[in-house]
KETI-158580 format. One line per field, with one value per residue (C-alpha): residue number from 1; y, z, x. Coordinates in nm, 3 decimals. Layout:
# KETI-158580
pos [NUM ...]
yy [Y ...]
zz [Z ...]
xx [X ...]
//
This chain:
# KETI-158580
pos [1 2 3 4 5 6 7 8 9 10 11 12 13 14 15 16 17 18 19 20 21 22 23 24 25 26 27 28 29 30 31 32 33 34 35 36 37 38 39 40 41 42 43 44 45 46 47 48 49 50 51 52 53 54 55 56 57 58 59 60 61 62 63 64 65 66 67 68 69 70 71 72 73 74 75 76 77 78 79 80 81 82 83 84 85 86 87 88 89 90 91 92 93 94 95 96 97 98 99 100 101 102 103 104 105 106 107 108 109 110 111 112 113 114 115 116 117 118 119 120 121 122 123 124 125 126 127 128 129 130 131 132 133 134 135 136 137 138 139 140 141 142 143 144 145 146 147 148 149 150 151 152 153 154 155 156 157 158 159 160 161 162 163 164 165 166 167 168 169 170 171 172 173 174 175 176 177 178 179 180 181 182 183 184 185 186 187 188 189 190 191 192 193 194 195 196 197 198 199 200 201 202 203 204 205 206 207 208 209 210 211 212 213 214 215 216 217 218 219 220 221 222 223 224 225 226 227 228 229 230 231 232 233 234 235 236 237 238 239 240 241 242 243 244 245 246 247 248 249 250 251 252 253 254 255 256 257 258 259 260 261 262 263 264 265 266 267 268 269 270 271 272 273 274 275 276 277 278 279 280 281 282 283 284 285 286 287 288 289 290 291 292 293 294 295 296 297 298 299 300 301 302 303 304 305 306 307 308 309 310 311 312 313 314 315 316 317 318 319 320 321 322 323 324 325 326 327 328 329 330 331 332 333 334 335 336 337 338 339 340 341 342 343 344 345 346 347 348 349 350 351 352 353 354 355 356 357 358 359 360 361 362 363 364 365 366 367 368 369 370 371 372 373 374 375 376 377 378 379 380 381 382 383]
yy [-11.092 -11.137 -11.041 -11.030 -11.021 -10.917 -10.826 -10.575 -10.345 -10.050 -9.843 -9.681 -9.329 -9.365 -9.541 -9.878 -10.034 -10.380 -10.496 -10.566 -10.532 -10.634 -10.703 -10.662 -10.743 -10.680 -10.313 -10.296 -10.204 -10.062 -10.112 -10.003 -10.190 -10.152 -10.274 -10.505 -10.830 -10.917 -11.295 -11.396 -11.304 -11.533 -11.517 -11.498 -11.502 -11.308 -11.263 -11.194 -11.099 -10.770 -10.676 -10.425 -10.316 -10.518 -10.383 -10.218 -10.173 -9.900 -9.964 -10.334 -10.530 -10.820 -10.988 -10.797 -10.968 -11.317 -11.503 -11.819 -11.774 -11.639 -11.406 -11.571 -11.407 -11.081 -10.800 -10.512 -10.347 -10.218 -10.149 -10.065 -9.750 -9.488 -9.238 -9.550 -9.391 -9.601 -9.899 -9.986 -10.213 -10.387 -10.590 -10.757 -10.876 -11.249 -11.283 -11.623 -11.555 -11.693 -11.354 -11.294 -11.614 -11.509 -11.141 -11.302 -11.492 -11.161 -11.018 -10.763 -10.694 -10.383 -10.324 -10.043 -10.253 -10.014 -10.071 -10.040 -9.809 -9.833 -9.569 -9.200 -9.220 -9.603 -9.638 -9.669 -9.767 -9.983 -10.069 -10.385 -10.653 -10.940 -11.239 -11.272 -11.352 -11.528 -11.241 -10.887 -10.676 -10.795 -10.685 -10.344 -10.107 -9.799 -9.755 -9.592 -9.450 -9.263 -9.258 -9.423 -9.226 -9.232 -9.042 -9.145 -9.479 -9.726 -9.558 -9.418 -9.799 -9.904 -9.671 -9.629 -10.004 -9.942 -9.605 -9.398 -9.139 -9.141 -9.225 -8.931 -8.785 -8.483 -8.647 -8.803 -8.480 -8.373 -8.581 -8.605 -8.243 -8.310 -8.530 -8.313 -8.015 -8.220 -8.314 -7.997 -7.859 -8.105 -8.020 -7.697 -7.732 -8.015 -8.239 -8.422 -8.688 -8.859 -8.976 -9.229 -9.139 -8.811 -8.881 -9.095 -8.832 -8.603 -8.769 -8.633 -8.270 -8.237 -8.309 -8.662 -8.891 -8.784 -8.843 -9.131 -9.048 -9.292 -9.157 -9.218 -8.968 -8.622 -8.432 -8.712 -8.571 -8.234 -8.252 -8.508 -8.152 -7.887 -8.092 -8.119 -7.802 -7.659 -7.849 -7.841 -8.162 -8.352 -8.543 -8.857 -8.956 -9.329 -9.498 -9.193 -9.347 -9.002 -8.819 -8.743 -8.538 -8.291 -8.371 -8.002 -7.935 -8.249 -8.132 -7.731 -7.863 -8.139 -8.349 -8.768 -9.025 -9.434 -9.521 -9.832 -10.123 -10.084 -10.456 -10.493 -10.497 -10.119 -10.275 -9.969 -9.641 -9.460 -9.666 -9.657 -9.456 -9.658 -9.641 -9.765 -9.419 -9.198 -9.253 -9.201 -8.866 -8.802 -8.846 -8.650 -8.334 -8.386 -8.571 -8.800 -9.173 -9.506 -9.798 -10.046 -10.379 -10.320 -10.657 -10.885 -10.749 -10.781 -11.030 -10.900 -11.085 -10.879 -10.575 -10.570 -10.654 -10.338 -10.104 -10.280 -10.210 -9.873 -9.867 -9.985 -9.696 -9.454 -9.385 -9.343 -9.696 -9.559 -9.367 -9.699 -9.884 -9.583 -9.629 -9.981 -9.872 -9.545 -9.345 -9.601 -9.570 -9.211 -9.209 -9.421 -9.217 -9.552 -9.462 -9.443 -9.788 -9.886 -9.809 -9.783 -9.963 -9.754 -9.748 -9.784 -9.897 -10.250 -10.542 -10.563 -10.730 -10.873 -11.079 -11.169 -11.336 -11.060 -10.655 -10.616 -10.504 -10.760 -11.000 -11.331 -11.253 -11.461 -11.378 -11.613 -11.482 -11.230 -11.102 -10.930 -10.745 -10.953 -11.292 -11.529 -11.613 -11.964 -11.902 -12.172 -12.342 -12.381 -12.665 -12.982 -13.209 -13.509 -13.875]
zz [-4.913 -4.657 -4.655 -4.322 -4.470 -4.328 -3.976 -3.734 -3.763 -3.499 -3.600 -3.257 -3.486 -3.693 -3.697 -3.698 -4.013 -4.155 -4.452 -4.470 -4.421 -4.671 -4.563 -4.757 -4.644 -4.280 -4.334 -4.367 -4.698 -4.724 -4.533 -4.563 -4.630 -5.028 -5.025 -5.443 -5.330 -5.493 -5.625 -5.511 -5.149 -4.874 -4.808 -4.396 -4.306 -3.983 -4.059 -3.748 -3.513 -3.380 -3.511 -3.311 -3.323 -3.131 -2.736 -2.593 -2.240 -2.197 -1.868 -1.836 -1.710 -1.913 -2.016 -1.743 -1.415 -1.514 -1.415 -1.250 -1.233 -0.886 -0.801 -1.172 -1.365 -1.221 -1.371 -1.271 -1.060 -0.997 -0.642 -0.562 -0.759 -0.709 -1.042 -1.331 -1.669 -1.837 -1.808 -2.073 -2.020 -2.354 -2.211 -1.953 -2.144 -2.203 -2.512 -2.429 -2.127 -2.044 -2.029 -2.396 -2.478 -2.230 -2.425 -2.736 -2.605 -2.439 -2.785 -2.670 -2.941 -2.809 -2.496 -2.322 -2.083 -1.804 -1.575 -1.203 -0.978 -0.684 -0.842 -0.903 -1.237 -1.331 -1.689 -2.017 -2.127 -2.498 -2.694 -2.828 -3.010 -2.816 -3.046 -3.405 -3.290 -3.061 -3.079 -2.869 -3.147 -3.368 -3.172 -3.070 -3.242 -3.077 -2.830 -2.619 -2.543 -2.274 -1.929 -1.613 -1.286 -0.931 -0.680 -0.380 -0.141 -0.314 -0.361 0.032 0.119 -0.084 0.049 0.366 0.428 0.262 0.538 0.212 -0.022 -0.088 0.237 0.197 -0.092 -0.027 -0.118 -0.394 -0.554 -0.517 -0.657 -0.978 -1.017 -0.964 -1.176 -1.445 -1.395 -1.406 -1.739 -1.842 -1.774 -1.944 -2.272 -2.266 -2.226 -2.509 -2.273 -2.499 -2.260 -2.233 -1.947 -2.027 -1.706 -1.863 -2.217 -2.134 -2.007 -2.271 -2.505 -2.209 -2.209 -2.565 -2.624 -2.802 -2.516 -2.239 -1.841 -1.711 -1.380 -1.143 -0.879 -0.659 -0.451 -0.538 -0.385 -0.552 -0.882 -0.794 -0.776 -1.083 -1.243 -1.091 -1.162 -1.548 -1.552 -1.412 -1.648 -1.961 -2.070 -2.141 -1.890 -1.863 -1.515 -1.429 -1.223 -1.086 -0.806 -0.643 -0.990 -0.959 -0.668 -0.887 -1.227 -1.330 -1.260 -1.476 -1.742 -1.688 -1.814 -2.035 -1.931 -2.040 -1.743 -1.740 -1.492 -1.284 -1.182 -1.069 -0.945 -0.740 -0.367 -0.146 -0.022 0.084 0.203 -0.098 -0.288 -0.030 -0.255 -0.576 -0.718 -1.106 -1.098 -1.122 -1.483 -1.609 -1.413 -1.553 -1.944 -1.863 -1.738 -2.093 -1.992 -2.197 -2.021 -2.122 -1.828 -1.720 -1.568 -1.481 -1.529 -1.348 -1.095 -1.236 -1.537 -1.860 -1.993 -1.751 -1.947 -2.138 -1.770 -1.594 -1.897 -1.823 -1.482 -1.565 -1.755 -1.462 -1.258 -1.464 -1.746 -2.111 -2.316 -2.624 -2.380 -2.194 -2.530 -2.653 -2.310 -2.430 -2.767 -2.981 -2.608 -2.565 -2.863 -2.891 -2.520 -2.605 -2.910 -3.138 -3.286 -3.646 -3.600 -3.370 -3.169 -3.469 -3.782 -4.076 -4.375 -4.330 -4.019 -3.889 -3.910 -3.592 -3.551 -3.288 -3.409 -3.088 -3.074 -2.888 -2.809 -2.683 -2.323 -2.215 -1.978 -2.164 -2.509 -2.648 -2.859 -3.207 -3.402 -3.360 -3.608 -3.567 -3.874 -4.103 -3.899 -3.744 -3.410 -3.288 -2.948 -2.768 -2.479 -2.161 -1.974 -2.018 -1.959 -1.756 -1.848]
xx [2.037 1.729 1.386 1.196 0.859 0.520 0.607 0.447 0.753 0.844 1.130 1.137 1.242 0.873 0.563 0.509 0.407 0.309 0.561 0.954 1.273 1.574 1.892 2.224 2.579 2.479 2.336 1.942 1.918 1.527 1.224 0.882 0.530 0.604 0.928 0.999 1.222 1.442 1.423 1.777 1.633 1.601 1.306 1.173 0.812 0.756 0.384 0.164 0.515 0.666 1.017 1.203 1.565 1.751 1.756 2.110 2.229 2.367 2.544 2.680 2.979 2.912 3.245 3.426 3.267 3.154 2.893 2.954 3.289 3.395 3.699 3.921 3.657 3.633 3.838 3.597 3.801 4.166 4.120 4.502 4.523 4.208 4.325 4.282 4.233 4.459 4.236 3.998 3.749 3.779 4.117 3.892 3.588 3.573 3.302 3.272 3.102 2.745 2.586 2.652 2.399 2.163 2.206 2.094 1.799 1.678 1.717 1.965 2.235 2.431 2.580 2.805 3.077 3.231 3.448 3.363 3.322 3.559 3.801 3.709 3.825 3.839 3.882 3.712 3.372 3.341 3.028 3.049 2.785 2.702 2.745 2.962 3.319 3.492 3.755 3.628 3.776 3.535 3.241 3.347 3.068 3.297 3.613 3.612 3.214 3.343 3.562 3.418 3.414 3.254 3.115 2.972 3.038 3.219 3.589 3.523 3.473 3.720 4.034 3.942 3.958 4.350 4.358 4.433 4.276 3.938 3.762 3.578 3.314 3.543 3.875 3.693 3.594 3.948 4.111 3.957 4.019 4.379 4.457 4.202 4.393 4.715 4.583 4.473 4.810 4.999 4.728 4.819 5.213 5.241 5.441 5.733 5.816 5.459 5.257 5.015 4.747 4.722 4.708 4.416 4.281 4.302 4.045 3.778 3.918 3.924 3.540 3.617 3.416 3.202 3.274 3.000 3.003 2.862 2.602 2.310 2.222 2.130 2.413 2.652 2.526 2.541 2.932 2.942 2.780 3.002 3.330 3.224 3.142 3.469 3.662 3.407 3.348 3.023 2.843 2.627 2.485 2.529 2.261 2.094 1.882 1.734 1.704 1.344 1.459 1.660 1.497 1.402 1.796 1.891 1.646 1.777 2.138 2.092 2.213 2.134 2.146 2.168 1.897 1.940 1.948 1.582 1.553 1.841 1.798 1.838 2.221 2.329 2.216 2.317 2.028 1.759 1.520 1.552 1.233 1.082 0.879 1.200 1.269 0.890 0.998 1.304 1.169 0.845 1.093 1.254 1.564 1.697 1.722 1.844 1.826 2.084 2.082 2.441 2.487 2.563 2.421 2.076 2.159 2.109 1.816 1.612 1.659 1.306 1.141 1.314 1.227 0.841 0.902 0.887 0.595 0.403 0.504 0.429 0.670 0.541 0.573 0.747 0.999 1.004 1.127 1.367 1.549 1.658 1.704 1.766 1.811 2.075 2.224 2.253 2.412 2.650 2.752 2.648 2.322 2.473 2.505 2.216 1.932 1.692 1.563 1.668 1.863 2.183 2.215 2.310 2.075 2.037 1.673 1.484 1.116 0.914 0.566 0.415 0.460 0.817 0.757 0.491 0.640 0.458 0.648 0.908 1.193 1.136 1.463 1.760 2.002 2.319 2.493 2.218 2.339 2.080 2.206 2.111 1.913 2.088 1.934 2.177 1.906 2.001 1.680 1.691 1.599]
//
């Protein structure tokens, strides 16, 4: 048993208070500024710090496209095969990879992994923990969080350079609905002889994980809309670069979007009007966002810095902080778990010198499932 004592705490889900937070077997077991310890406690002194849950991203490919490690550790995308269900992005993350320290050190705990987004339908998203095991199984929080697809540029670019289907955002549209009403056919019917494209598909139809559908521009997202419409199943927006264009419409249906990555350069015309003031629009509509780094394209420990980003143009702190956390977590269908100090939940904890979101603070201590995770330093200093 742990007690973090004295801290300037922020639940995210109610006000901030000074006092503690007691740990048992991994689950935070009661916290409050009256909270009896017990004498067998460990005791921690975090007087005069802020403690925070610990940050998620939503929208990563950490694991699945290494850093540092060229074309041998890249396993983002099947690019020979545009209808990819099958795939689940948990068989391609490496935990050992170097984003999962930098994770820690960044204090994020939590992260959604996705596969990419050359395929209209490329596979499955997991949420995972990013330090505990050497072993991936051991970190999953949930599997699947939901079934990757894509609008848009990248499957056009990538099959038309094959000459096959998609090379247009036509084709694209089309043939997810194929394969959807292929699915929805072979639902209905009760196929005996199995077919494993569809029955990955079928978790999607039945209500059990939402499409992610990746998009930037606004008429990208329009069709993301009208295809999950047409085949009734629940939506979440990846990216979303032009969403303050259509943000009333977003807000109209609901519907939660994964906002980023707001640092990386405009690389294509698709992204030309990506812009840190469209989320502070989004949440001030009433949408619900989270923001990605969609690392590594923007490497993870810039996660804090993007949702500060915001903050400077224009979007409300505490909505700022709930993207990275509890928003996060209740996107990725994990906020039992995460997102949030409460009871009950995992001890997920971040302790930083300073307010979470200001660029100058430093992350002191993290602690996954009630675990203190070493904050290792990769420089090796000379002499």
């Amino acid at each position: 048993m742990k007690a973090l004592i004295d801290g300037e705490v922020d639940p995210i889900t109610g006000s901030k208070f000074k006092g503690t937070i007691l740990i048992e077997d991994g689950k935070i077991k009661d916290l409050g500024p009256n909270v009896e310890i017990p004498e067998e406690a460990e005791v921690i002194d975090v007087e005069g710090k802020t403690v925070i849950p610990g940050f998620i991203d939503a929208h990563s490919h950490v694991g699945i496209m290494e850093e540092g490690e060229g074309w041998e550790g890249n396993d983002t995308n099947e690019i020979y095969d545009p209808i990819t269900p099958h795939l689940r992005a948990l068989d391609g993350i490496n935990p050992e990879g170097i984003a999962f320290r930098e994770a820690v050190k960044a204090g994020v705990t939590s992260l959604g992994v996705a596969p990419g987004s050359s395929n209209p339908i490329g596979g499955k998203f997991a949420a995972i923990k990013t330090a505990g095991s050497k072993i991936v199984d051991d970190l999953v929080i949930k599997e699947p969080i939901g079934l990757k697809m894509a609008t848009g540029e990248n499957p056009k670019r990538v099959y038309k350079e094959q000459k096959k289907m998609p090379s247009t955002r036509m084709s694209t549209a089309a043939l997810i609905r194929e394969k959807l009403f292929e699915a929805k056919k072979y639902l209905e019917k009760g196929e005996e002889e199995k077919d494993f494209k569809l029955e990955a598909l079928l978790p999607l139809l039945k209500g059990e994980i939402p499409g992610r559908i990746h998009g930037h521009r606004a008429d990208d997202m329009a069709s993301a809309i009208r295809i999950a419409e047409e085949f009734d199943f629940e939506l979440i927006l990846e990216h979303c670069t032009e969403g303050h264009k259509i943000a009333d419409y977003l807000a109209e249906k609901d519907i939660p979007v994964v906002f980023g990555p707001g640092l990386a350069a405009k690389s294509k015309r698709e992204n030309r009007e990506r812009n840190f003031k469209t989320p502070g629009i989004l949440a001030e509509k009433g949408v619900k966002v989270a923001i990605m780094t969609d690392s590594p394209v923007i490497p993870i420990k810039y996660l804090p810095l993007m949702a500060a980003y915001s903050v400077k143009e224009g979007m409300d702190e505490k909505e700022a902080l709930k993207s990275i956390t509890i928003n996060a977590a209740e996107i990725c269908g994990i906020e039992d778990r995460v997102g949030s100090l409460e009871k009950g939940k995992d001890a997920d904890i971040v302790v930083l010198d300073g307010p979470p979101l200001e660029l100058k603070s430093r992350v002191e201590k993290v602690f996954i499932e009630g675990e203190e995770i070493e904050l290792k330093d990769d420089i090796v200093e000379s002499g």
